[in-house]
N, C-alpha and C positions, 0 to 999 in steps of 0.2 A: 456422485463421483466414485471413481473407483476405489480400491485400497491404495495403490500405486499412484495414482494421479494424486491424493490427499497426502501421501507420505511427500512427494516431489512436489506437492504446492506447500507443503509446511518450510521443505528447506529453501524452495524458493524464497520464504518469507524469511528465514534464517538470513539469507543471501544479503537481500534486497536491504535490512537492515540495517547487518553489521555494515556494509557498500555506501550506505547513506552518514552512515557515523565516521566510518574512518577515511571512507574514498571521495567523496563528493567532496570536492573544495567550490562551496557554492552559499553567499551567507542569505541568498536570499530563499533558500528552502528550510534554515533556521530546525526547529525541535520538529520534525516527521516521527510519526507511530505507522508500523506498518503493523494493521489490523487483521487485514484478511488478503489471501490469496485464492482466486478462483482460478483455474484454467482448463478450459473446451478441451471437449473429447480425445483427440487427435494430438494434444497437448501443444499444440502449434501457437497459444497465444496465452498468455497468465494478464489477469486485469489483477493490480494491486490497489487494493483499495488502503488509506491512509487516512491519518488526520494531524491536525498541526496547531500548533499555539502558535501562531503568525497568521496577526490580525487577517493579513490581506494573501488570500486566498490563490485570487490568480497570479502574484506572483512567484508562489509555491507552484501551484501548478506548471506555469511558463520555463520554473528552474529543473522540475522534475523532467520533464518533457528535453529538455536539454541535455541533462544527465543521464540519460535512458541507453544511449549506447555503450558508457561509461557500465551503468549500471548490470546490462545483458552481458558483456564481455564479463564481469565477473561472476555473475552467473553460469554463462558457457564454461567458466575454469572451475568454480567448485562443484558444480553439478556435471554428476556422470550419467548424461542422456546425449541421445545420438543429432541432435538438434536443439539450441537452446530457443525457448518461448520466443514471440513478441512481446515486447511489456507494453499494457495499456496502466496506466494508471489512474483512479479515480477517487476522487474523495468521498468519505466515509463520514454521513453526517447524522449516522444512526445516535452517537453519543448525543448530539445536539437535539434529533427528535426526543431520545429517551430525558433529557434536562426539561423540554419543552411543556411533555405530556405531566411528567412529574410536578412544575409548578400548576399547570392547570388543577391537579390530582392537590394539591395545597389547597387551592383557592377554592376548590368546590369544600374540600372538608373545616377551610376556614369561616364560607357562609353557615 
């Protein structure tokens, strides 16, 4: 990514957050982390990647997905680009691999 594209995927991430904390009136997206922001060349689409302490999954997803135009309108307002993203959102289940790999990394040094 660019300089520019990484500076505008950071405040996207800014956005997306504080949007999710104070704007979303939705209880079933519950505690969201937005971890990473990607977004394609042309900067026409930002994927937010997240993760969440709420057990069940796809109904975070189902609420995010809902919230998404909520979500891009304040995006369009605090961010000053000539076209606001698509939001794709996706979950981030890198912490969970990095938990996964680590008890294995136990268990082998506890044989």
């Amino acid at each position: 990514m660019s300089n520019r594209q990484e500076r505008v995927a950071e405040e996207i991430k800014k956005v997306v957050s504080e949007a999710l904390r104070t704007k979303v009136d939705n209880p079933d997206i519950g505690m969201v982390t937005v971890t990473d922001v990607e977004l394609t060349k042309e900067m026409e689409t930002a994927t937010i990647y997240y993760t969440s302490l709420n057990d069940n999954k796809d109904e975070v997803a189902d609420a995010l997905e809902k919230s998404k135009g909520l979500i891009r309108s304040e995006v369009a307002r605090e961010i000053r680009i000539r076209k606001a993203p698509e939001l794709a959102f996706k979950y981030d289940n890198s912490i969970e691999y990095g938990n996964k790999i680590e008890s294995l990394l136990n268990e082998i040094k506890d044989q």
